[in-house]
C-alpha positions as CSV (number, residue, x, y, z in Angstrom):
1,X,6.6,18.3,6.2
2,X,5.7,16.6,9.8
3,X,2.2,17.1,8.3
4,X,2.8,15.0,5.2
5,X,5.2,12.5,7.3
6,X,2.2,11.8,9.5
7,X,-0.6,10.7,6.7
8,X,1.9,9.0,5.0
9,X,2.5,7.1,8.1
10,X,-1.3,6.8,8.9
11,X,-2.3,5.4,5.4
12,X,0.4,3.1,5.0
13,X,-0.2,1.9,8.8
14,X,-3.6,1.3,7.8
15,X,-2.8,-0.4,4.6
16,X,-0.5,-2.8,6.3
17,X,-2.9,-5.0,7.1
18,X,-4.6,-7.9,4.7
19,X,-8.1,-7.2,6.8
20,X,-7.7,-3.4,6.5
21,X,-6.8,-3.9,2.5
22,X,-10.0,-6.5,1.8
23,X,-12.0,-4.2,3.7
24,X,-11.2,-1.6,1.1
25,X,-11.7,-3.5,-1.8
26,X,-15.2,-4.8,-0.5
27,X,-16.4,-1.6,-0.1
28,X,-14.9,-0.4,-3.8
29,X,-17.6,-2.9,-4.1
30,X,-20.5,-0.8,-2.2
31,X,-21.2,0.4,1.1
32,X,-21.3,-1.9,3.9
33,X,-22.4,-2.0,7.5
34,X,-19.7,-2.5,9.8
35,X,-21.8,-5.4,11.1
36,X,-21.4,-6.7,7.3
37,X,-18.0,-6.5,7.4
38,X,-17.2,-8.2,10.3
39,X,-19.5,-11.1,9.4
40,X,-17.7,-11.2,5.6
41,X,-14.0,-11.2,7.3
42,X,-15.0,-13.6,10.4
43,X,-14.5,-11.8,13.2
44,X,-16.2,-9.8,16.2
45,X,-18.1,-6.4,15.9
46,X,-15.4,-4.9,18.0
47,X,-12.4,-6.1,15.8
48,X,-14.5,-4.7,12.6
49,X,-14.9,-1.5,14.7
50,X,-10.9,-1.2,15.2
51,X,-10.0,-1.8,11.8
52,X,-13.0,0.8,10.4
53,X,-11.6,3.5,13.0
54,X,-7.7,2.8,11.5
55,X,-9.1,3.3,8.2
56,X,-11.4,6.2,8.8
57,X,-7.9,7.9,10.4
58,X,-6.3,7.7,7.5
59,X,-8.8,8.9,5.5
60,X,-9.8,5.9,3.6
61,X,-12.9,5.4,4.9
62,X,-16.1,7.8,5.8
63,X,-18.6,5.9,8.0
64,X,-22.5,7.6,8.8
65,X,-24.7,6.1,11.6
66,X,-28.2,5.8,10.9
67,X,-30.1,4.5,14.0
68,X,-28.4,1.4,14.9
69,X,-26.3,1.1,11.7
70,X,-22.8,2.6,11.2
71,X,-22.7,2.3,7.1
72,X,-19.2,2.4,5.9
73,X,-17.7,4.1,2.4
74,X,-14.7,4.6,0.9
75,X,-13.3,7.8,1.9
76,X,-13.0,11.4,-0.4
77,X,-8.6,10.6,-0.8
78,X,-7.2,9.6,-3.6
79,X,-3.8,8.5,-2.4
80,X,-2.3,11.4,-4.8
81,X,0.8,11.7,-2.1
82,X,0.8,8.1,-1.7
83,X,1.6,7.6,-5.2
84,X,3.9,10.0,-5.2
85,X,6.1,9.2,-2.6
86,X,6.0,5.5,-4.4
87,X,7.0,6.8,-7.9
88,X,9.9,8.4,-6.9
89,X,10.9,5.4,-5.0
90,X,10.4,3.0,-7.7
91,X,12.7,5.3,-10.0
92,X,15.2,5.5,-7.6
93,X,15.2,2.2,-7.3
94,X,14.6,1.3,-11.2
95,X,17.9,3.4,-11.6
96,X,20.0,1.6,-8.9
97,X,19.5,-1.9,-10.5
98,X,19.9,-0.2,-14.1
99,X,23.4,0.9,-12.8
100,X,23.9,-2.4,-11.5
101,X,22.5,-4.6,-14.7
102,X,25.3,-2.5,-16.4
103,X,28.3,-3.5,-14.1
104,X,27.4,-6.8,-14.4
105,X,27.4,-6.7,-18.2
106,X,30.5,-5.1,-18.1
107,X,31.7,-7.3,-15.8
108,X,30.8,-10.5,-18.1
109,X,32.3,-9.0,-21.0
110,X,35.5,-8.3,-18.9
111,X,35.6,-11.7,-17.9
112,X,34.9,-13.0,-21.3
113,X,37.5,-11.2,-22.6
114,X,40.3,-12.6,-20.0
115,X,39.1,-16.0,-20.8
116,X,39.9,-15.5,-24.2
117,X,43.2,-13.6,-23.8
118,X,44.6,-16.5,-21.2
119,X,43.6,-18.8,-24.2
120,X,45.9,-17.7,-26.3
């Protein structure tokens, strides 16, 4: 469980941030150099470096050095745990505002109805 706890932690760390996220999209794109990537987001080598290392912890990213070049790829994960975790949130959720769509019908119609009854 501490396991588990800890990459969901690490990927949804890493995914917390809009560089971090645009980073993986670009390179759903192709591979990219993290010298690439730093020029595309605007920012130095060392800040692309940080963000790469954050994504490569989590998994999301694989990067090989050849010479000089670090070359950056979307990692072997395929959030299946991720997901997971999120689906059973969302219907948790889903049913918590279906219970409360449904006291506030009730609610109307109870309130429509003692309109109607002082009315009279």
């Amino acid at each position: 469980m501490v396991h588990y706890q800890a990459r969901l932690d690490a990927t949804f760390a890493a995914l917390s941030d809009v560089t971090r996220r645009g980073v993986l999209e670009q390179l759903g794109r192709a591979d990219a150099s993290v010298t690439d990537l730093a020029q595309r987001f605007r920012m130095t080598l060392t800040g692309m470096k940080k963000h790469v290392s954050i994504l490569e912890q989590a998994g999301l990213v694989t990067t090989e050095k050849v010479g000089r070049v670090r070359t950056c790829k979307l990692g072997l994960r395929r959030l299946e745990e991720e997901t997971a975790w999120i689906e059973r949130h969302r219907e948790l959720w889903s049913a918590r505002f279906d219970a409360l769509d449904e006291l506030v019908d009730h609610l109307k119609r109870e309130e429509k109805a003692n309109a109607r009854s002082k009315r009279r």
